[in-house]
Structures are given as structure tokens and as C-alpha cells.
N, CA, C and O atoms as a GROMACS GRO file, in nm:
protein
  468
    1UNK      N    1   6.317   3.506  -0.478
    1UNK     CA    2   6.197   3.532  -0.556
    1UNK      C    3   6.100   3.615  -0.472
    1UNK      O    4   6.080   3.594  -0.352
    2UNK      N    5   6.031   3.726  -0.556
    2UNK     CA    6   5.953   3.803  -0.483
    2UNK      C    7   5.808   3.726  -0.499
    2UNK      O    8   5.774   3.675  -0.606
    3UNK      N    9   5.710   3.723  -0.359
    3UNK     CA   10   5.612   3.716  -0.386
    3UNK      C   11   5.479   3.812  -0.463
    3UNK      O   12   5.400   3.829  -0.370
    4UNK      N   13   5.440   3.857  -0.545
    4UNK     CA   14   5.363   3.958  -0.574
    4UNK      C   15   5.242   3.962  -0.534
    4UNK      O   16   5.174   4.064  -0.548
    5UNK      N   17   5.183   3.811  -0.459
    5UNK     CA   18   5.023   3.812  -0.465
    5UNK      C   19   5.022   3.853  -0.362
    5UNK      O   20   5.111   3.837  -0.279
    6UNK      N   21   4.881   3.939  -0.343
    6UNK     CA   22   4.834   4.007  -0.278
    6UNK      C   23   4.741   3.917  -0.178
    6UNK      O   24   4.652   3.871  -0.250
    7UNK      N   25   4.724   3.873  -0.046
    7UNK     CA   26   4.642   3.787  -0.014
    7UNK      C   27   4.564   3.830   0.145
    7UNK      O   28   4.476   3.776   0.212
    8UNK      N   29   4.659   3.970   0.165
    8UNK     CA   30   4.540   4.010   0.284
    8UNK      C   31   4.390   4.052   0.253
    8UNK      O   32   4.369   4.114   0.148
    9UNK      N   33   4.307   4.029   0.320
    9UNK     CA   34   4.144   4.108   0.303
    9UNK      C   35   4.162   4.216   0.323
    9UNK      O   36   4.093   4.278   0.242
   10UNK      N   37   4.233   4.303   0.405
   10UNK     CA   38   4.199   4.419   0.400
   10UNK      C   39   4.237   4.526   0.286
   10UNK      O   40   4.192   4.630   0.237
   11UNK      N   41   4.366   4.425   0.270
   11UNK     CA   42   4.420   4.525   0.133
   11UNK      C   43   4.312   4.499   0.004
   11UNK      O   44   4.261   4.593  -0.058
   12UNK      N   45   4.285   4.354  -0.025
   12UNK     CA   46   4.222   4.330  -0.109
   12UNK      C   47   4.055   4.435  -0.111
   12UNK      O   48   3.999   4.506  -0.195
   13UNK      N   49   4.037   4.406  -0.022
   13UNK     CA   50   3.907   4.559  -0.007
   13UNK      C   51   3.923   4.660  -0.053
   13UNK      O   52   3.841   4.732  -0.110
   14UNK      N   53   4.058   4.681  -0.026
   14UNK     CA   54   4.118   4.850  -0.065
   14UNK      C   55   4.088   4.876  -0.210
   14UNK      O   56   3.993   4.924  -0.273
   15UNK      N   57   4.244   4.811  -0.249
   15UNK     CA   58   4.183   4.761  -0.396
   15UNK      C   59   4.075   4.818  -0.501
   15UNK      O   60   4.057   4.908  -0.584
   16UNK      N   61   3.988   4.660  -0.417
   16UNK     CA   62   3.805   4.693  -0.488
   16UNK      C   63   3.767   4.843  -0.433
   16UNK      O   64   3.724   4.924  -0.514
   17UNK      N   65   3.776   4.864  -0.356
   17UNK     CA   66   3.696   5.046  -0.356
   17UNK      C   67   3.805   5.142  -0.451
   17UNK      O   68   3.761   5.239  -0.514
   18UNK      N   69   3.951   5.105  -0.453
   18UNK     CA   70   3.978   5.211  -0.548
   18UNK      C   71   3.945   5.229  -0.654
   18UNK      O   72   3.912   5.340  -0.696
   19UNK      N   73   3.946   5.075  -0.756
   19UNK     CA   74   3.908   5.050  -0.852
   19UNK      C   75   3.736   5.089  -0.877
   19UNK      O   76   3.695   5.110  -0.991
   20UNK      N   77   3.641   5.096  -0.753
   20UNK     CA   78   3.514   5.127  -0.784
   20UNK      C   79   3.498   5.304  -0.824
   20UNK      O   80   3.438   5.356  -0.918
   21UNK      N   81   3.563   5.357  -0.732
   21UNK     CA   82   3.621   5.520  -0.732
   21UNK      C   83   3.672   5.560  -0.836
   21UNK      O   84   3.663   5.680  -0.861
   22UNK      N   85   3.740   5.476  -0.926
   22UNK     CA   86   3.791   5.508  -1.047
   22UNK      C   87   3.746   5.480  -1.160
   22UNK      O   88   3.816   5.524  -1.251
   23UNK      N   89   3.670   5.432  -1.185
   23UNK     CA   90   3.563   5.414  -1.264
   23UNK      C   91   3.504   5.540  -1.346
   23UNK      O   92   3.451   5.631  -1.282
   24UNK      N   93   3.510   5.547  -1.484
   24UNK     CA   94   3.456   5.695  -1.553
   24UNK      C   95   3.385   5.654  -1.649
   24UNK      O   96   3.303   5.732  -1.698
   25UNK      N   97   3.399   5.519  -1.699
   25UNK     CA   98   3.356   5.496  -1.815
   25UNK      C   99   3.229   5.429  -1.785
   25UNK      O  100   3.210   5.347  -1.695
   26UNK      N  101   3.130   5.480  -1.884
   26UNK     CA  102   2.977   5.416  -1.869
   26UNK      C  103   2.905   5.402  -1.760
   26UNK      O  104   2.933   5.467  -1.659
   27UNK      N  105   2.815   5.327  -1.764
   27UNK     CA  106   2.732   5.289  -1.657
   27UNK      C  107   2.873   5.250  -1.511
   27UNK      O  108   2.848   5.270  -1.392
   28UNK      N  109   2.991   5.201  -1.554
   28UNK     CA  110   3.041   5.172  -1.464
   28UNK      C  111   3.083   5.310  -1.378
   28UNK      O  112   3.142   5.294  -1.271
   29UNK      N  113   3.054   5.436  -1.421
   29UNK     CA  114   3.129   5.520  -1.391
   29UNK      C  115   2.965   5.614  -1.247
   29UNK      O  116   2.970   5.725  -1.196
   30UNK      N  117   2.884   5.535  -1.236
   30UNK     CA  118   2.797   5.548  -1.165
   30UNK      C  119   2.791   5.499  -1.044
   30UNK      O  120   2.722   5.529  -0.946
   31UNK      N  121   2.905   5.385  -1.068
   31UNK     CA  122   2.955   5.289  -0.913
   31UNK      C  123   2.999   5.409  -0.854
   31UNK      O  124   3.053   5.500  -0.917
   32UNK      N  125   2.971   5.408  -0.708
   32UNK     CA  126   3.032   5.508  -0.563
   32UNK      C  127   3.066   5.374  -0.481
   32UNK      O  128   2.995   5.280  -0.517
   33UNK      N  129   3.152   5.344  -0.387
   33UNK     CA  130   3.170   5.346  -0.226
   33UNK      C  131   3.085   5.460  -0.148
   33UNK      O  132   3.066   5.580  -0.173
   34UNK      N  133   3.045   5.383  -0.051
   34UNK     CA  134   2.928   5.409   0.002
   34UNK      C  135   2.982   5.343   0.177
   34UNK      O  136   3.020   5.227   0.196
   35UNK      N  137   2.974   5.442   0.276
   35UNK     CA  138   2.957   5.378   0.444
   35UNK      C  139   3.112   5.298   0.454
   35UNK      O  140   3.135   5.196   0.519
   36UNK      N  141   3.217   5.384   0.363
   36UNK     CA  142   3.366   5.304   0.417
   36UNK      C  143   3.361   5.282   0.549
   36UNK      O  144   3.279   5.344   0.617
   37UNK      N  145   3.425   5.214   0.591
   37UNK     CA  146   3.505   5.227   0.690
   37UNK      C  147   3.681   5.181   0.717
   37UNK      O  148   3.734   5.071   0.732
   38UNK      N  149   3.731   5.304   0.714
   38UNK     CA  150   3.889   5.292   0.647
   38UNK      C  151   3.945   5.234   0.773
   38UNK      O  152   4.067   5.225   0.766
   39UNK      N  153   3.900   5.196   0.872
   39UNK     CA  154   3.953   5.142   0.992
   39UNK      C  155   3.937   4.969   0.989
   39UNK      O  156   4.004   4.888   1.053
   40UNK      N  157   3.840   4.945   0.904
   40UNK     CA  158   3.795   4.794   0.928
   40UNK      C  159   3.927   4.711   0.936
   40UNK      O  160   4.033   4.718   0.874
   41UNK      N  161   3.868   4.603   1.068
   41UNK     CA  162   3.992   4.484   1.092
   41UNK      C  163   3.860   4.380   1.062
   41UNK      O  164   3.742   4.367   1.093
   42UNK      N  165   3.971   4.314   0.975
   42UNK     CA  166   3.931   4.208   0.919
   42UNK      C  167   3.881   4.092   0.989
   42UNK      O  168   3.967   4.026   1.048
   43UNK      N  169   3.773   4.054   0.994
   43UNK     CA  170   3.736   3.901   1.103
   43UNK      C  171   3.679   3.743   1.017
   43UNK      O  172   3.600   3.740   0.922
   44UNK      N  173   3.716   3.676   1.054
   44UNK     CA  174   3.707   3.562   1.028
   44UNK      C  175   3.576   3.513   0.955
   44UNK      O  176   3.566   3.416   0.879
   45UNK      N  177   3.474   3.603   0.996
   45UNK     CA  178   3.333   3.594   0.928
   45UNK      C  179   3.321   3.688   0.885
   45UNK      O  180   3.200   3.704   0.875
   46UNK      N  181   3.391   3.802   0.834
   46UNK     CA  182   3.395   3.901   0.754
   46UNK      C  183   3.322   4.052   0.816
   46UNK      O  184   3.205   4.075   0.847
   47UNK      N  185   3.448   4.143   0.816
   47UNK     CA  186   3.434   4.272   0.895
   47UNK      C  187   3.315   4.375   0.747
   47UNK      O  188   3.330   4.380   0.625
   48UNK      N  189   3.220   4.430   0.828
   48UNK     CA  190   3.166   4.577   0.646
   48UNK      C  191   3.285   4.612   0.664
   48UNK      O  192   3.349   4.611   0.768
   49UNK      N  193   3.328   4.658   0.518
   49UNK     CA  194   3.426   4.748   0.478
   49UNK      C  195   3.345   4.861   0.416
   49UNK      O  196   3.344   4.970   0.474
   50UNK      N  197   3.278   4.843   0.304
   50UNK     CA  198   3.197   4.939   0.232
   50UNK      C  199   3.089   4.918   0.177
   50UNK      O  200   3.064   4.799   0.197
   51UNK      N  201   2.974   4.982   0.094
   51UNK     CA  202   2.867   4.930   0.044
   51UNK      C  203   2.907   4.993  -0.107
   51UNK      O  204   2.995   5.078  -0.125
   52UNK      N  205   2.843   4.947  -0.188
   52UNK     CA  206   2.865   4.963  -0.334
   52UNK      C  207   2.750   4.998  -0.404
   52UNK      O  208   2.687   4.904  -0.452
   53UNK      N  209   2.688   5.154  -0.427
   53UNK     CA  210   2.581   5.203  -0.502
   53UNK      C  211   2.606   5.226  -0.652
   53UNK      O  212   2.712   5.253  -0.708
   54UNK      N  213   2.497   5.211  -0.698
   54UNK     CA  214   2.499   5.280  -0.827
   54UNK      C  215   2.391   5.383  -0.845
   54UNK      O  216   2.285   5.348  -0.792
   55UNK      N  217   2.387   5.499  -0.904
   55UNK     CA  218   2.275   5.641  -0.893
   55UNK      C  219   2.206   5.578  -0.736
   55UNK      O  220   2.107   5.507  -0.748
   56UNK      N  221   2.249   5.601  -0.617
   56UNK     CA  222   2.177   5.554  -0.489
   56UNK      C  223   2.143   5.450  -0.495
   56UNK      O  224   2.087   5.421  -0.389
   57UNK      N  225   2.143   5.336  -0.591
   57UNK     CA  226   2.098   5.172  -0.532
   57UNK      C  227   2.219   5.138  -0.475
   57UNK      O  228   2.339   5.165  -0.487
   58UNK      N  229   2.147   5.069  -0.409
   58UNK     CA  230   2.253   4.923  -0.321
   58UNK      C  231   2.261   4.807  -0.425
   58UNK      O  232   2.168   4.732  -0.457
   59UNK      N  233   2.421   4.805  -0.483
   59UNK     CA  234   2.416   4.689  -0.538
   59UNK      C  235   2.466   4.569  -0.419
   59UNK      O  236   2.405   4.462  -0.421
   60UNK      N  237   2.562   4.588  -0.330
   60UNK     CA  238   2.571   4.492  -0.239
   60UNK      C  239   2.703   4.565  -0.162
   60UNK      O  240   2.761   4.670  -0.188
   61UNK      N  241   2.718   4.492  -0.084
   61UNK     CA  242   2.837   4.492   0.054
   61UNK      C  243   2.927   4.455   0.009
   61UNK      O  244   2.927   4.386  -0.093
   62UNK      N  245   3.046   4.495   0.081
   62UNK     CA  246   3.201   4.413   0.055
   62UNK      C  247   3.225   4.394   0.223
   62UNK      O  248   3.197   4.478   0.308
   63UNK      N  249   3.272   4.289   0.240
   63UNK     CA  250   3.345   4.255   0.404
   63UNK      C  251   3.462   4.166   0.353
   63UNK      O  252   3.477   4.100   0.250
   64UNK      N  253   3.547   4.190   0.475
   64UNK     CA  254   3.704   4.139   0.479
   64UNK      C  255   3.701   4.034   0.571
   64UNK      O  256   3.615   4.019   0.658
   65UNK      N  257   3.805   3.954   0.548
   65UNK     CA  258   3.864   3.873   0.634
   65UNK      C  259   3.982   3.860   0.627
   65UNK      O  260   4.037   3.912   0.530
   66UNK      N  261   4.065   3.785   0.728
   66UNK     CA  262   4.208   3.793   0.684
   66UNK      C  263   4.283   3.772   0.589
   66UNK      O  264   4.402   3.803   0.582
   67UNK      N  265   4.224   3.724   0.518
   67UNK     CA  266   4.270   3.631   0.391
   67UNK      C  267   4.152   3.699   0.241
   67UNK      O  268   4.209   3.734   0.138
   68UNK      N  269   4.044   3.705   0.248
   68UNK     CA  270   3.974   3.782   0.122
   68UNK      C  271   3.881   3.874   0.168
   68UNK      O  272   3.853   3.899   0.285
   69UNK      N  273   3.828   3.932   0.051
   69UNK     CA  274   3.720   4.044   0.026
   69UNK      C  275   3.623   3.952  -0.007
   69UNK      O  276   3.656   3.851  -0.067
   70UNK      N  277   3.499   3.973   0.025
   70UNK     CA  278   3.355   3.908   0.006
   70UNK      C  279   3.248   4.056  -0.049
   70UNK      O  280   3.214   4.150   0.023
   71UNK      N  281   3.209   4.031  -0.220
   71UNK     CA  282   3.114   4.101  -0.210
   71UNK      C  283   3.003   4.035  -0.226
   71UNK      O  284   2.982   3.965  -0.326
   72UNK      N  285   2.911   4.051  -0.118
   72UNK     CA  286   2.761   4.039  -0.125
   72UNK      C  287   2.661   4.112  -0.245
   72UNK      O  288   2.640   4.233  -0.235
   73UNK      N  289   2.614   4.053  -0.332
   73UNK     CA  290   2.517   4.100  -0.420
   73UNK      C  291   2.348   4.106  -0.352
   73UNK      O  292   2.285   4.009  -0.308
   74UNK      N  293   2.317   4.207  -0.358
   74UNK     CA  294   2.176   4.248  -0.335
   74UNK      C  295   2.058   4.180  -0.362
   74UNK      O  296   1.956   4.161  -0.296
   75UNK      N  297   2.105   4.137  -0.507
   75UNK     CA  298   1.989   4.023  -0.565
   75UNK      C  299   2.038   3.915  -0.634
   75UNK      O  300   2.157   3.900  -0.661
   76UNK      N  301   1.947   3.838  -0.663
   76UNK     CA  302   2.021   3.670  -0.744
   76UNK      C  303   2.030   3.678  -0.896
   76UNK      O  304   1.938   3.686  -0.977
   77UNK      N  305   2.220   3.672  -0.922
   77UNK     CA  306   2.267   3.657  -1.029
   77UNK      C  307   2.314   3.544  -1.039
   77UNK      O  308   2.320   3.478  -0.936
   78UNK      N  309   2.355   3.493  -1.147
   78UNK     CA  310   2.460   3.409  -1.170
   78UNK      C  311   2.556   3.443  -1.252
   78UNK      O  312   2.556   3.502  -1.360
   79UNK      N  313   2.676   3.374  -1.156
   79UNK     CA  314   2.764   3.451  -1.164
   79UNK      C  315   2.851   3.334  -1.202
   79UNK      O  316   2.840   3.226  -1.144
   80UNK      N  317   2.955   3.361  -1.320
   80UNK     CA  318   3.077   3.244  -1.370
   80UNK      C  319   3.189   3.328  -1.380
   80UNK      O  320   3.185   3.384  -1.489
   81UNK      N  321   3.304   3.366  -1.304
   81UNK     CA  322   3.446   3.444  -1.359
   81UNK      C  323   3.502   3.380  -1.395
   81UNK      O  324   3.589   3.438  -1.461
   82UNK      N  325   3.523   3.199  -1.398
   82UNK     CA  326   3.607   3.162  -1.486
   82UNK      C  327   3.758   3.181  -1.422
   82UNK      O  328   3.845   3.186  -1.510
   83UNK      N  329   3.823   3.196  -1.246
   83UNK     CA  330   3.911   3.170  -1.200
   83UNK      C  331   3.974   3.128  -1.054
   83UNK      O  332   3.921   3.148  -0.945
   84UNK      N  333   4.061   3.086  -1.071
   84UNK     CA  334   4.080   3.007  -0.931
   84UNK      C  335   4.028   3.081  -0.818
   84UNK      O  336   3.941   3.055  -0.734
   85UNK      N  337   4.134   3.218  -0.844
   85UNK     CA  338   4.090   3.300  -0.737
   85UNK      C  339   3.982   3.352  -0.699
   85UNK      O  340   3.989   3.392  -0.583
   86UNK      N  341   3.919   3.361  -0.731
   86UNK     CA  342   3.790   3.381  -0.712
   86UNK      C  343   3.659   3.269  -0.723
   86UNK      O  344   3.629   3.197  -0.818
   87UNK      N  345   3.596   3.282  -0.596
   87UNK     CA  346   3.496   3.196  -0.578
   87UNK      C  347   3.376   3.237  -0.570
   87UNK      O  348   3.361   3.359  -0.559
   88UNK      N  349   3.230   3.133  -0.571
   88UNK     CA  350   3.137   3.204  -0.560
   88UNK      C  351   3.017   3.128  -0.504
   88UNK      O  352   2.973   3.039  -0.575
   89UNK      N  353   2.960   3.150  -0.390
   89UNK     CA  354   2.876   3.135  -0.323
   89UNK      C  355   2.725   3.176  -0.306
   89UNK      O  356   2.674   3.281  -0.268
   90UNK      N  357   2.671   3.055  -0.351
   90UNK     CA  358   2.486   3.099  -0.323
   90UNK      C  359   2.454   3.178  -0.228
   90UNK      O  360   2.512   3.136  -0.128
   91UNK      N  361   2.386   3.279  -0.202
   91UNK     CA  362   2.288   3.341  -0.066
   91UNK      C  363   2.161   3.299  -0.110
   91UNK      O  364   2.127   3.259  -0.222
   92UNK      N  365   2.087   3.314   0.005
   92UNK     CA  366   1.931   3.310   0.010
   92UNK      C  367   1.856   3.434  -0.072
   92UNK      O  368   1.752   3.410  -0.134
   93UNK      N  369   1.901   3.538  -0.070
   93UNK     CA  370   1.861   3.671  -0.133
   93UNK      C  371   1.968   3.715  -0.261
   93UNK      O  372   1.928   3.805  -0.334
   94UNK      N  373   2.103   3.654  -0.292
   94UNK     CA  374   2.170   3.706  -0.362
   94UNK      C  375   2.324   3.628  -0.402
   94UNK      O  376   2.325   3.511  -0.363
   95UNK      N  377   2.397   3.653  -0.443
   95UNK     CA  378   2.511   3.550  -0.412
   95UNK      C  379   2.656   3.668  -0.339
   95UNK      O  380   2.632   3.785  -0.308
   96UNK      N  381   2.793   3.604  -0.324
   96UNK     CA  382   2.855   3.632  -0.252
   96UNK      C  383   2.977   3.590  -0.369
   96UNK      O  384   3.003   3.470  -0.380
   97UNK      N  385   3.047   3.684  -0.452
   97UNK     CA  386   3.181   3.686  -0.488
   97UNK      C  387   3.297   3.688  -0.392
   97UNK      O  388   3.293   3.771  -0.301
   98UNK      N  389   3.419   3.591  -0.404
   98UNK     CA  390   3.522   3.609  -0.266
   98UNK      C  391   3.637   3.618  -0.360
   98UNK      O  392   3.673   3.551  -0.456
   99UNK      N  393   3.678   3.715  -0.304
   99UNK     CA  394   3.803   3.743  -0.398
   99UNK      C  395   3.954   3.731  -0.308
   99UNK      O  396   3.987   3.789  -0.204
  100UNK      N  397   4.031   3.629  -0.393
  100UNK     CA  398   4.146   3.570  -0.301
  100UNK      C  399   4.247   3.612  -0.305
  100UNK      O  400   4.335   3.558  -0.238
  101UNK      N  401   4.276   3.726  -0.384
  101UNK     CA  402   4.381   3.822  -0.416
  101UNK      C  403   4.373   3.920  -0.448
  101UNK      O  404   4.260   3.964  -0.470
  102UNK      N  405   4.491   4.005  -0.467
  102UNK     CA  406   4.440   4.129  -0.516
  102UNK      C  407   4.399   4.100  -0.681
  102UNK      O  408   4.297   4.150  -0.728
  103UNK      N  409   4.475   4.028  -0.749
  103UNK     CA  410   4.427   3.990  -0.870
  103UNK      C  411   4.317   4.021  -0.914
  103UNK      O  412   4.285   4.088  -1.013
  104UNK      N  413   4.215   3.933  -0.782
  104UNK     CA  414   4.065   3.897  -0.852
  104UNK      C  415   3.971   4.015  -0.871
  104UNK      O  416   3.865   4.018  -0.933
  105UNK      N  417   4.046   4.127  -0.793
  105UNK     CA  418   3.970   4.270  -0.760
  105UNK      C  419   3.890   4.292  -0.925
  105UNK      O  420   3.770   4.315  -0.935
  106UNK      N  421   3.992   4.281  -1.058
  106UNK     CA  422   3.917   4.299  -1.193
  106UNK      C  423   3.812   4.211  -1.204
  106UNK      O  424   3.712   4.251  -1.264
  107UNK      N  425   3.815   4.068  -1.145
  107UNK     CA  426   3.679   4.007  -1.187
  107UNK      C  427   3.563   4.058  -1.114
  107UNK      O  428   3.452   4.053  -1.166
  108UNK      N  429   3.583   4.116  -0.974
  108UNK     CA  430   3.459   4.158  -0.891
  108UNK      C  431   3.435   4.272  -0.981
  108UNK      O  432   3.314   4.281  -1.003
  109UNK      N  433   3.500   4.354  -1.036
  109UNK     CA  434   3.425   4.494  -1.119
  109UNK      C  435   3.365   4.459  -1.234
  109UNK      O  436   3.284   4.525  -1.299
  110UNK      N  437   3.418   4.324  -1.263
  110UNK     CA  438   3.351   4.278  -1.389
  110UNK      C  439   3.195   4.204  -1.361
  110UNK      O  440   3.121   4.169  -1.453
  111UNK      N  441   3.169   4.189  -1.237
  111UNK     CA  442   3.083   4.096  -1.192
  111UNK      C  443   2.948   4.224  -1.172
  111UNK      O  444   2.827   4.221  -1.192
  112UNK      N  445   3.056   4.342  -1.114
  112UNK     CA  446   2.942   4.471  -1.104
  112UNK      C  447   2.915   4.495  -1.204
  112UNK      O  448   2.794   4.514  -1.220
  113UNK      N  449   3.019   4.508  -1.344
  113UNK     CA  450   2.935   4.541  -1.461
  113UNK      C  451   2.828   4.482  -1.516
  113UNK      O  452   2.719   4.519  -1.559
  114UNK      N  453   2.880   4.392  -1.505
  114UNK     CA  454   2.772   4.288  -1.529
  114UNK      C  455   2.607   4.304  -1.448
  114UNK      O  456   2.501   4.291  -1.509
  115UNK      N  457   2.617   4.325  -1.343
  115UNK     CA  458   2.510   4.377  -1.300
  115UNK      C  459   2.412   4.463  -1.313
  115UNK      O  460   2.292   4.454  -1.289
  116UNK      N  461   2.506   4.587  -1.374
  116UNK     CA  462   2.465   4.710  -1.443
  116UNK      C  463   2.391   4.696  -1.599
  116UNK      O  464   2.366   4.778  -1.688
  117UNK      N  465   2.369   4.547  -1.582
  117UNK     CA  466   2.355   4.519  -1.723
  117UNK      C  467   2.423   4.585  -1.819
  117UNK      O  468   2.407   4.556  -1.938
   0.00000   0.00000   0.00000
């Protein structure tokens, strides 16, 4: 049996920036990657990988670890995706989507849309 899930951070980062890059439709199509860094090694408390603008705002950060992608949101949403893989964590300024596969990469774009009101 093949495994299919995807469960490194760095790939899982990848992923989320391709999927942000590819983006045409609507407001979503205003998302950029922003300050890659295509070298990032993943650390245990989470390496920047990229920042995530929309028309020049900062909607938030993405960092890796060995195991997931963490995007940091800029400001305080609440946030429900509704799956295993993906978790979600209070900040003091904003919250923190962790995405545990490559899977979850569609709920983090859904979490940006969402943002975009």
C-alpha cells in the first residue's frame, strides 16, 4: 500500500505558496507570496517560509516545521475548518492555522478567503 499523505513542513509550505500563486479568481486572485525563502529548513518552532499579501497588506506568515506549515494571521479571526488535519491556535494579536498535511493546504486558502471577506 502506497502512502499518499503528505506530512513534511516543508513540502506542505510549498504547496500553500503554490496554491496562493495560483489563484485568479476574485479577491483570491490578489493573494501574492511575499519574502520566500526557497531554502527554508524546517525547525521545531517553526522556520519563515513566506509572508502572504493581499494588494500589499500583510495578511500573515507561514513557518515550517518538520512535520507542518503554520499560518500566522495578522489579526483576530475565528476560525472553524471543520478537520482533523488541521488545527487552530489562539495568538495574542491573531490566530495560527497548522496544517498537517498536504491535504489541509485547501482549508488554509479557504481560511485566507475567508479573510478577504
Amino acid at each position: 500500500m502506497v502512502d499518499d499523505r503528505i506530512t513534511d513542513g516543508k513540502r506542505i509550505g510549498q504547496l500553500l505558496a503554490s496554491e496562493v500563486t495560483g489563484l485568479e479568481r476574485g479577491a483570491l486572485g490578489t493573494l501574492s507570496v511575499v519574502d520566500a525563502d526557497p531554502d527554508v529548513d524546517p525547525t521545531p518552532g517553526g522556520a519563515f517560509a513566506f509572508g502572504v499579501e493581499a494588494d500589499g497588506t500583510r495578511l500573515g506568515e507561514v513557518h515550517v516545521t518538520p512535520e507542518t506549515a503554520r499560518l500566522t494571521l495578522t489579526e483576530p479571526v475565528t476560525v472553524d475548518v471543520g478537520r482533523e488535519d488541521v488545527t487552530v491556535e489562539a495568538a495574542d494579536d491573531g490566530a495560527v492555522v497548522v496544517a498537517h498535511s498536504g491535504a489541509a493546504v485547501k482549508a488554509l486558502v479557504d481560511v485566507l478567503a475567508d479573510r478577504l471577506g
